[in-house]
C-alpha atoms as a printed R data frame, in Angstrom:
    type eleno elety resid chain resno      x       y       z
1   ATOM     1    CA   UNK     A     1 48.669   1.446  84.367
2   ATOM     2    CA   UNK     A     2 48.775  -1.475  81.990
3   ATOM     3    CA   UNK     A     3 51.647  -4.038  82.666
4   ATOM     4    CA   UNK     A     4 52.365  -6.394  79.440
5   ATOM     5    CA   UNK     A     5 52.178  -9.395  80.345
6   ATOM     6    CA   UNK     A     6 55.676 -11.543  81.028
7   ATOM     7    CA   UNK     A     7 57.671 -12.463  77.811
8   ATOM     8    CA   UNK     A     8 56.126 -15.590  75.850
9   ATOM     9    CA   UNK     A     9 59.517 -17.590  74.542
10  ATOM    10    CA   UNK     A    10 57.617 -18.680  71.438
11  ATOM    11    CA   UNK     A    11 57.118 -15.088  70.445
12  ATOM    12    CA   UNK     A    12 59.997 -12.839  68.834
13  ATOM    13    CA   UNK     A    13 62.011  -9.497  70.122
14  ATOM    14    CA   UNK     A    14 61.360  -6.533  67.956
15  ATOM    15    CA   UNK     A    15 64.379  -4.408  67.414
16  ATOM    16    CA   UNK     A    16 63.241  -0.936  66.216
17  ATOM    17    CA   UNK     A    17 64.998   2.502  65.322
18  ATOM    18    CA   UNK     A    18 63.175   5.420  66.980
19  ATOM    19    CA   UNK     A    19 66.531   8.057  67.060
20  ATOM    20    CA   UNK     A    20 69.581   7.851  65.402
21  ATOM    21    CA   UNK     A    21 71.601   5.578  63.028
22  ATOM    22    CA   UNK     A    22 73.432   2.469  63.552
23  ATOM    23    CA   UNK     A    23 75.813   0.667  61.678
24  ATOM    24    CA   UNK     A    24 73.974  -2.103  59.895
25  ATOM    25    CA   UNK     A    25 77.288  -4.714  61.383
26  ATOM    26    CA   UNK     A    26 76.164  -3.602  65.029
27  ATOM    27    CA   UNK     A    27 72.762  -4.089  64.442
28  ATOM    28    CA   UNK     A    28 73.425  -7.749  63.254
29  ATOM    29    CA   UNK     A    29 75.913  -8.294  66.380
30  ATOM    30    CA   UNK     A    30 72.643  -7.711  68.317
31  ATOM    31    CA   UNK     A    31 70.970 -10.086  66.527
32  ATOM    32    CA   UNK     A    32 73.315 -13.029  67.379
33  ATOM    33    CA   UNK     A    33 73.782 -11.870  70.953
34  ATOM    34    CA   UNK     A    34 69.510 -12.282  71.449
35  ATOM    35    CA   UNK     A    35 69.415 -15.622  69.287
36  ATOM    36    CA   UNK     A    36 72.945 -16.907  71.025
37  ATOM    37    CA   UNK     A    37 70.320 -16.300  74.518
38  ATOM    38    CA   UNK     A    38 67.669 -18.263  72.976
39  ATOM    39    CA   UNK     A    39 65.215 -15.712  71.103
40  ATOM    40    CA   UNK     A    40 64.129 -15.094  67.638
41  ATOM    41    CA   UNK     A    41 64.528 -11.502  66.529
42  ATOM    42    CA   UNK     A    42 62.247  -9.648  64.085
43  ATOM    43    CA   UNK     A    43 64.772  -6.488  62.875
44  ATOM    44    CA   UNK     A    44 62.807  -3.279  61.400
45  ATOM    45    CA   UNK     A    45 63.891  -2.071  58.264
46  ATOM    46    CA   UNK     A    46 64.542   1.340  59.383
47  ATOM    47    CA   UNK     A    47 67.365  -0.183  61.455
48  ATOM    48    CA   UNK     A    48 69.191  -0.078  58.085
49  ATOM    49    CA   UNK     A    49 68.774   2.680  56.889
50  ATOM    50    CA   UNK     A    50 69.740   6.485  57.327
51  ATOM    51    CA   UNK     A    51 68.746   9.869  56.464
52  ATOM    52    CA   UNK     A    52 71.463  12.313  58.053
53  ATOM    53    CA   UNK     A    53 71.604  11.660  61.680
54  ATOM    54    CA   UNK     A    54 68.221   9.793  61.876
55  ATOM    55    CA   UNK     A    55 67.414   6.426  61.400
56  ATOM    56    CA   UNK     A    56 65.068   5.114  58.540
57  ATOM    57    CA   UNK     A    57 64.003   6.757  55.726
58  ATOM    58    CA   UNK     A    58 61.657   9.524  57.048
59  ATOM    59    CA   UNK     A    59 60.030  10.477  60.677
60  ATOM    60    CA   UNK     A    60 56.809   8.399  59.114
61  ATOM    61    CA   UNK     A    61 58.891   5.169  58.424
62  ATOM    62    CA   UNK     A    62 59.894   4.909  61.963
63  ATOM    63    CA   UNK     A    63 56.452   5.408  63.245
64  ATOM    64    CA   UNK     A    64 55.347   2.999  60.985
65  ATOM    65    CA   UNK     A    65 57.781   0.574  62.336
66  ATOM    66    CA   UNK     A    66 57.040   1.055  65.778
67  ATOM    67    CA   UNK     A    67 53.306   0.566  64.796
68  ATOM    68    CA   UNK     A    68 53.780  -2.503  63.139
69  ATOM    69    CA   UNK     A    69 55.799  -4.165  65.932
70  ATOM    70    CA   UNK     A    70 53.012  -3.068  68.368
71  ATOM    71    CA   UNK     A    71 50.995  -4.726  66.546
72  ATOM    72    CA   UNK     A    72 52.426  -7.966  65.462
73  ATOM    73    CA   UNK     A    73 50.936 -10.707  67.303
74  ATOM    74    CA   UNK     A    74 54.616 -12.714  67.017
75  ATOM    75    CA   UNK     A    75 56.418 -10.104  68.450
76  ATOM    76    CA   UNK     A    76 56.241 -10.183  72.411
77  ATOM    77    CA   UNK     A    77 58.761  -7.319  73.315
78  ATOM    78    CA   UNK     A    78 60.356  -4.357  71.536
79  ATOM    79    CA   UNK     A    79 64.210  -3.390  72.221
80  ATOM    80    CA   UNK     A    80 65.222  -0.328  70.841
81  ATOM    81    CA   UNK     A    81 68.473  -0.075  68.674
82  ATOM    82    CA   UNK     A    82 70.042   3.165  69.846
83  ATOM    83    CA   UNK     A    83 69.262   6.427  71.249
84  ATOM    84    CA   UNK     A    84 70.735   9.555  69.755
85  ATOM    85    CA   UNK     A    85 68.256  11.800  68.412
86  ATOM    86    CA   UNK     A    86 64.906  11.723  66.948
87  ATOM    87    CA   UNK     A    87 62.431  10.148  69.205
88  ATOM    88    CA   UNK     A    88 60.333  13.398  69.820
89  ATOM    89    CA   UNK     A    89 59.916  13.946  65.637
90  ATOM    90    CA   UNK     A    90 57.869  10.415  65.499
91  ATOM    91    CA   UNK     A    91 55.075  11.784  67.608
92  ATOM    92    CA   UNK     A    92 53.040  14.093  65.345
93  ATOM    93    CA   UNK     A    93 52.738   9.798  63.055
94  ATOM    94    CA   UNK     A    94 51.045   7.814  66.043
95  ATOM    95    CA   UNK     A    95 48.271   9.993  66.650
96  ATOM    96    CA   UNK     A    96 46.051   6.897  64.720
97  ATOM    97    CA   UNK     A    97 47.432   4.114  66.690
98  ATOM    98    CA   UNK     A    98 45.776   2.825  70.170
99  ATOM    99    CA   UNK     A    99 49.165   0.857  72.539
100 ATOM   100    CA   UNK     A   100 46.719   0.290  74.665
101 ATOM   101    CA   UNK     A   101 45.503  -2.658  72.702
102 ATOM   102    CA   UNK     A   102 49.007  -4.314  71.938
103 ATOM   103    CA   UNK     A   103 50.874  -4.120  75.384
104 ATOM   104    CA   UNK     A   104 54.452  -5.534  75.596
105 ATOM   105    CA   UNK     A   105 57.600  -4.854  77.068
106 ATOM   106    CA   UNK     A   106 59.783  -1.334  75.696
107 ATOM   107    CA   UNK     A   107 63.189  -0.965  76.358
108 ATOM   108    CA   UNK     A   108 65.271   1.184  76.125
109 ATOM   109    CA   UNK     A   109 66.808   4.692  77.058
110 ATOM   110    CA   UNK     A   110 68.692   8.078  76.473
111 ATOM   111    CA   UNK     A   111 66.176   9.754  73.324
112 ATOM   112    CA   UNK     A   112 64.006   6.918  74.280
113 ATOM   113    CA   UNK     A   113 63.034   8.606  77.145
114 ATOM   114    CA   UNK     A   114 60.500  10.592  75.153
115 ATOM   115    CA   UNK     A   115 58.755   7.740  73.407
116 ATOM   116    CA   UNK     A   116 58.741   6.446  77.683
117 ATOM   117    CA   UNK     A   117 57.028   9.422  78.932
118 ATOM   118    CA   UNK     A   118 54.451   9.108  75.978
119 ATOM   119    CA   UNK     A   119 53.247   5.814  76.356
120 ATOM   120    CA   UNK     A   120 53.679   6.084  80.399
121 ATOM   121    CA   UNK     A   121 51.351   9.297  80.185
122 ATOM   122    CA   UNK     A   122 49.381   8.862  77.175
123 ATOM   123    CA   UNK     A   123 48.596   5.205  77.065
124 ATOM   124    CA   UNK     A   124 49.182   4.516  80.565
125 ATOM   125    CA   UNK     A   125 51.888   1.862  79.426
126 ATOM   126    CA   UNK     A   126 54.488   0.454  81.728
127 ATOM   127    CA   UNK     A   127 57.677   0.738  80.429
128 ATOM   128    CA   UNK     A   128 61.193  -0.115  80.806
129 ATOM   129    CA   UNK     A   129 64.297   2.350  81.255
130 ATOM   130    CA   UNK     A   130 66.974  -0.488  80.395
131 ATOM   131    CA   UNK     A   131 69.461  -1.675  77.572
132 ATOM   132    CA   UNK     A   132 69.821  -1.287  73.776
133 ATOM   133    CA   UNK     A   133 71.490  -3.248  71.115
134 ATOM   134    CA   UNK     A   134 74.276  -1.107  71.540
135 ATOM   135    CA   UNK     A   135 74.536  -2.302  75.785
136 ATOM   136    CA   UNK     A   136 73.539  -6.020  75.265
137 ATOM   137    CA   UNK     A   137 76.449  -6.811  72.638
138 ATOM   138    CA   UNK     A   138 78.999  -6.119  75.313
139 ATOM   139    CA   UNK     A   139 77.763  -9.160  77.228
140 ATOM   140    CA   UNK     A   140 77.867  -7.303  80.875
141 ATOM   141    CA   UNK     A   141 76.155  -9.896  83.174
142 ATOM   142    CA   UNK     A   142 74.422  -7.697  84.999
143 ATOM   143    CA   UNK     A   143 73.131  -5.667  82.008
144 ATOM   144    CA   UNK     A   144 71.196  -8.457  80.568
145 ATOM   145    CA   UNK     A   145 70.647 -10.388  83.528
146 ATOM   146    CA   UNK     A   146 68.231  -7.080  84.969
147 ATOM   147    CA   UNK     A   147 67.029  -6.781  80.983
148 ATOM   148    CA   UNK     A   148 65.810 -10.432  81.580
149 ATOM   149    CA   UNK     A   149 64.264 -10.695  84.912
150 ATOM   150    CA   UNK     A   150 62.572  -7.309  85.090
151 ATOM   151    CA   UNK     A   151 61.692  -6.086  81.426
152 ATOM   152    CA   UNK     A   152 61.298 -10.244  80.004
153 ATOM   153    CA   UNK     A   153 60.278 -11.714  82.591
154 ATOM   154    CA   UNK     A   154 58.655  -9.271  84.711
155 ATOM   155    CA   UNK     A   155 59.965 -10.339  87.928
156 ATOM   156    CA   UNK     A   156 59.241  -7.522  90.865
157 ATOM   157    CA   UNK     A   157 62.364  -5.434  90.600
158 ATOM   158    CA   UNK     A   158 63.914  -4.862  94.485
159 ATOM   159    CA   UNK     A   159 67.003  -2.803  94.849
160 ATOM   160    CA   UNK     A   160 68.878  -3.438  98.676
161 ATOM   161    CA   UNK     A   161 71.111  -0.870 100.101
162 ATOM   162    CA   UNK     A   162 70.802   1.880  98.208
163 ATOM   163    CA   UNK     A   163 72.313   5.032  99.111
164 ATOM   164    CA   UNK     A   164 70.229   7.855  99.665
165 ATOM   165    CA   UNK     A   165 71.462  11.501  99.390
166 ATOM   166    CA   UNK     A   166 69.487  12.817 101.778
167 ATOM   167    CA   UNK     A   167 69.295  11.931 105.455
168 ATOM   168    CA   UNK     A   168 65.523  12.139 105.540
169 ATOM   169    CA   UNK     A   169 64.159   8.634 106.561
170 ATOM   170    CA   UNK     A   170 60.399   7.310 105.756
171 ATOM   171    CA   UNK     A   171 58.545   5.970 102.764
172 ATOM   172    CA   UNK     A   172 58.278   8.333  99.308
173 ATOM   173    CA   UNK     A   173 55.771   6.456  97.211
174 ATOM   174    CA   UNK     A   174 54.167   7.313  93.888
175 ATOM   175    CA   UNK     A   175 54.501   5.932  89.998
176 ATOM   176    CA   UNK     A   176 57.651   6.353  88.135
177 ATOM   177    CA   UNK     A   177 58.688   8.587  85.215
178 ATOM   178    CA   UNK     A   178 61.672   9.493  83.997
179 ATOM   179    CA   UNK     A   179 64.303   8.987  82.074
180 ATOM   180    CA   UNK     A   180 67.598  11.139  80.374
181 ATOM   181    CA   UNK     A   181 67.510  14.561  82.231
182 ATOM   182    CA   UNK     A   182 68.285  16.649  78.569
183 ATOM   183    CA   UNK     A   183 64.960  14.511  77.049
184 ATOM   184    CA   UNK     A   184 62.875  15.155  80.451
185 ATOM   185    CA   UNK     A   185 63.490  18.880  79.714
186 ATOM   186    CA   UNK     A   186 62.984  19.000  75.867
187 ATOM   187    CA   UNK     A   187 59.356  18.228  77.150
188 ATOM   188    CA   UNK     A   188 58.695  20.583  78.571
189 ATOM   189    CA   UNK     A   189 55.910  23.127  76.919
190 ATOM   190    CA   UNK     A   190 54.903  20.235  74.801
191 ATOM   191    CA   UNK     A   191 52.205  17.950  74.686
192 ATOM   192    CA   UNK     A   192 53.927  15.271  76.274
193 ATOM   193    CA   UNK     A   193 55.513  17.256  79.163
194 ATOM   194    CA   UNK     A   194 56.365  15.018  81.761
195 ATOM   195    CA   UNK     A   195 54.048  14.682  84.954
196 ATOM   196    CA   UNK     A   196 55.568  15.111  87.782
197 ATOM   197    CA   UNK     A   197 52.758  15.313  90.043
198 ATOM   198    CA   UNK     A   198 53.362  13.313  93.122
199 ATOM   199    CA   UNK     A   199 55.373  10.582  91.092
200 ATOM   200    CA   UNK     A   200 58.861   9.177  91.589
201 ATOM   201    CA   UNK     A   201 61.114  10.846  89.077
202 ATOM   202    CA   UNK     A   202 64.120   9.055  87.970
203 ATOM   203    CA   UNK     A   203 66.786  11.578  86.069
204 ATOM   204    CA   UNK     A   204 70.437  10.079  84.700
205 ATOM   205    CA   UNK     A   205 72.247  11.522  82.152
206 ATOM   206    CA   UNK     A   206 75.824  11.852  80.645
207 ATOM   207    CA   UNK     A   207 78.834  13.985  79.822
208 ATOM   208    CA   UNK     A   208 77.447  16.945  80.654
209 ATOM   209    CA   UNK     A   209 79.258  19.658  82.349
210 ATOM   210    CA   UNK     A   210 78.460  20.866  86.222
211 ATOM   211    CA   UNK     A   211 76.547  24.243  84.987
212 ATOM   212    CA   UNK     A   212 74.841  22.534  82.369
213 ATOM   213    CA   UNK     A   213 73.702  20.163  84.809
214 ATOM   214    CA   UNK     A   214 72.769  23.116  87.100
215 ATOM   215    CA   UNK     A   215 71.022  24.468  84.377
216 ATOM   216    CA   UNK     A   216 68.852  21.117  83.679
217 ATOM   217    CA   UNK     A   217 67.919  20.680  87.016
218 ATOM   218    CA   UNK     A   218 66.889  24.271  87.315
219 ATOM   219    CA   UNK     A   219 64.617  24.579  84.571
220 ATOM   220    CA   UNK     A   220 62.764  21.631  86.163
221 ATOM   221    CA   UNK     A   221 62.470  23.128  89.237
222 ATOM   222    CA   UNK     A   222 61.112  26.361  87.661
223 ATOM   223    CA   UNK     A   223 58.858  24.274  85.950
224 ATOM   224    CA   UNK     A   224 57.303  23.162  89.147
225 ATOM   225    CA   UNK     A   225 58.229  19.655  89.215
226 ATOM   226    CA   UNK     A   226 60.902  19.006  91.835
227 ATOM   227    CA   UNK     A   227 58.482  20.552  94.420
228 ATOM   228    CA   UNK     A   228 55.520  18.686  93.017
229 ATOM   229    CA   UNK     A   229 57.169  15.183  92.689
230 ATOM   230    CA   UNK     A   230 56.946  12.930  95.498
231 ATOM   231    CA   UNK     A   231 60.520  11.729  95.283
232 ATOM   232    CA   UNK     A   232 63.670  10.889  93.222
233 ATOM   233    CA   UNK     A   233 65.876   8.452  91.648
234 ATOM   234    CA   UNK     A   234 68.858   9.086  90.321
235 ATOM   235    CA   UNK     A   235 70.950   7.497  87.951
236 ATOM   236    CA   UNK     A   236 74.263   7.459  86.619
237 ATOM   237    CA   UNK     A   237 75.373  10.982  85.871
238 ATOM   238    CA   UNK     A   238 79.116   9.864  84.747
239 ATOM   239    CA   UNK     A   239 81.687  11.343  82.051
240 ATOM   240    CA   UNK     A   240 82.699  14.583  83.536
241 ATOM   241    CA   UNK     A   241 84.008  16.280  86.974
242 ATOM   242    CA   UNK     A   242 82.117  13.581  88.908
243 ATOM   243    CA   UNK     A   243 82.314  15.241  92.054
244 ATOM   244    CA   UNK     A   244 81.602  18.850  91.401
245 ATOM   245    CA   UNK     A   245 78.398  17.324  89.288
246 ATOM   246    CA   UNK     A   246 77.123  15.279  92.480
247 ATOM   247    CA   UNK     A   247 77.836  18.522  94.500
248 ATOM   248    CA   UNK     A   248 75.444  20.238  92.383
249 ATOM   249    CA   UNK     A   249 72.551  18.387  92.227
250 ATOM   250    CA   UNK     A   250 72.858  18.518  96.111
251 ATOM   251    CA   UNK     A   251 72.810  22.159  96.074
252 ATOM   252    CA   UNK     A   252 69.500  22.496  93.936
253 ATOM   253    CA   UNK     A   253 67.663  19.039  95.070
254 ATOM   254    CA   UNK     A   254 68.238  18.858  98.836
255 ATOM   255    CA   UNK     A   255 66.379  21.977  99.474
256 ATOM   256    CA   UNK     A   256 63.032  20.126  98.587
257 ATOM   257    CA   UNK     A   257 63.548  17.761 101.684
258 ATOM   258    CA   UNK     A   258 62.665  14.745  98.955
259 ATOM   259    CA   UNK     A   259 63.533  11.465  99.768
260 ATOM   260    CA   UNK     A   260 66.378  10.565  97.173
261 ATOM   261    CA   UNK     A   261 68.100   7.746  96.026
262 ATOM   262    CA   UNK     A   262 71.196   8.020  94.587
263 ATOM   263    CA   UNK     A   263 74.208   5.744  92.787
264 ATOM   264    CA   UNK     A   264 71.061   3.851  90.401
265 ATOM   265    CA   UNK     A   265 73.555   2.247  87.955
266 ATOM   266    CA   UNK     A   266 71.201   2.637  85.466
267 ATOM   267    CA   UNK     A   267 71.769   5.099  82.310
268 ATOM   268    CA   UNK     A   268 74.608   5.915  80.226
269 ATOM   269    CA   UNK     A   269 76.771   3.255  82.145
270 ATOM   270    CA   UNK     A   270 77.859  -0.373  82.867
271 ATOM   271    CA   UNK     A   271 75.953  -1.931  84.316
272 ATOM   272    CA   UNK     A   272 72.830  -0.648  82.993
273 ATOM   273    CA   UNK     A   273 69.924  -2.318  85.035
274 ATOM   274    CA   UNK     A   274 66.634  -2.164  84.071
275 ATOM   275    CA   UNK     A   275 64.126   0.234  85.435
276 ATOM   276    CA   UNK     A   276 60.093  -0.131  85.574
277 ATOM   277    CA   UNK     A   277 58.933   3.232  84.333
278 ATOM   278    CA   UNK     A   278 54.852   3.679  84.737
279 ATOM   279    CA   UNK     A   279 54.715   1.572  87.775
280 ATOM   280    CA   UNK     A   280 54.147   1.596  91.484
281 ATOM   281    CA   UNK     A   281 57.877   2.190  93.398
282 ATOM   282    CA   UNK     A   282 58.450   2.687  97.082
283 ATOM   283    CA   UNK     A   283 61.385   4.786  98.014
284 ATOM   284    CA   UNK     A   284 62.312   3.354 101.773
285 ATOM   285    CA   UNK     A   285 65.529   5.541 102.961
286 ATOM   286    CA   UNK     A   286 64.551   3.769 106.371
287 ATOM   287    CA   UNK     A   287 64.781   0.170 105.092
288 ATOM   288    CA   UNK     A   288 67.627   1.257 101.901
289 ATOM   289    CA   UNK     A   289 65.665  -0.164  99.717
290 ATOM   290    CA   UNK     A   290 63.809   0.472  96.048
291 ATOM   291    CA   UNK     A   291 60.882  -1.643  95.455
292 ATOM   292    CA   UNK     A   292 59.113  -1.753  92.192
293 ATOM   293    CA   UNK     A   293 55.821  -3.103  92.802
């Protein structure tokens, strides 16, 4: 896997729209949150504009975007605006265009999670599950604190007494993948399904209702990659019936006798740390611990 190398302060952040639409207001609130922390921003045009409930003019102006930041030799990490919708639709426009030569830092999450498991699995790119424009502007310390140190800076990301959701003790090790459970499954059958092959999955997601979340989780485990992964992360899964929804994914993941972390606040929430996607991670329910290596 290729790990960009840390943030250079005399290079810019690239803000780029990849899914849905954004106020043009919040987009410049972003902007003076990143230069009020000391960075220049470079904003992509497609960040205002709109066609329906996408972003930018057309699929192909995104792509080009993204392509352009990639390749800018000023820009040293790319933030993405929003999630939303539309990630998936850019694919079919980056066919001509090798990340491997241009790695930096990606954040971001939710429909993002598509463009992760692409340039995890594609590129071999490490990436980061962590904060948009939309998280940053509400000035959580803990939100850009993790966006800093792990996705910026590229400090070695250690999480300490984590809870675990099963009661199996030892060492699950493997690279992550991951992301928004809905985008994991909208994979599937594609050419970018995700890869679950003895990796360390990490699944959030938000608002959705028990049985939907039932449903999710089952049509990965039909798919074949619960029992093939070699263990799981989860993230926030907040916004409705909170305890019938954790009750749930026990039923359907405990089964697999996976070693599982639990209570990541990472996701849909806030705090929203940052989370290395495409990297080594040790899962030690012994120890309590996460370690990103």
């Amino acid at each position: 896997m290729i790990k960009a190398p840390p943030f250079n302060r005399n290079k810019k952040i690239g803000i780029v729209a990849l899914a849905g639409p954004m106020d043009s207001a919040q987009v410049l609130a972003g902007e003076v949150y990143l230069r009020s922390l000391g960075y220049d921003v470079l904003i992509a045009p497609s960040c205002f504009d709109q066609n329906r409930y996408l972003a930018g003019h057309s699929d192909a102006a995104r792509a080009l975007d993204l392509k352009i930041l990639f390749a800018d030799d000023e820009v040293g990490a790319i933030l993405n605006m929003r999630g939303g919708y539309g990630s998936n639709r850019i694919i079919p426009h980056l066919a001509d265009f090798d990340f491997t030569r241009y790695p930096k830092p990606f954040i971001g999450y939710s429909d993002i999670t598509y463009m992760h498991i692409y340039l995890n699995q594609c590129f071999g790119l490490v990436t980061y599950h962590g904060p948009m424009i939309t998280d940053l502007v509400k000035n959580d310390f803990l939100t850009t604190g993790s966006f800093i140190k792990t996705a910026l800076n590229a400090v070695p990301l250690t999480l300490n007494s984590v809870n675990f959701l099963s009661s199996k003790q030892g060492v699950a090790t493997g690279i992550t993948i991951g992301g928004n459970l809905s985008i994991i499954c909208s994979t599937l059958g594609t050419a970018v399904e995700i890869d679950a092959q003895d990796k360390i999955i990490f699944i959030e997601e938000i608002n959705e209702e028990p049985y939907a979340v039932d449903r999710l989780l089952m049509q990965l485990v039909h798919a074949g990659k619960i029992a093939a992964c070699a263990g799981i992360i989860l993230g926030n899964f907040g916004g409705v019936n909170q305890t019938e929804v954790t009750q749930t994914i026990k039923d359907i993941l405990l089964p697999f006798n996976k070693i599982i972390a639990s209570e990541i606040p990472a996701g849909h929430t806030m705090p929203n740390i940052t989370i290395p996607l495409g990297i080594y991670c040790e899962l030690d329910a012994t120890k309590m611990e996460i370690r990103f290596l």
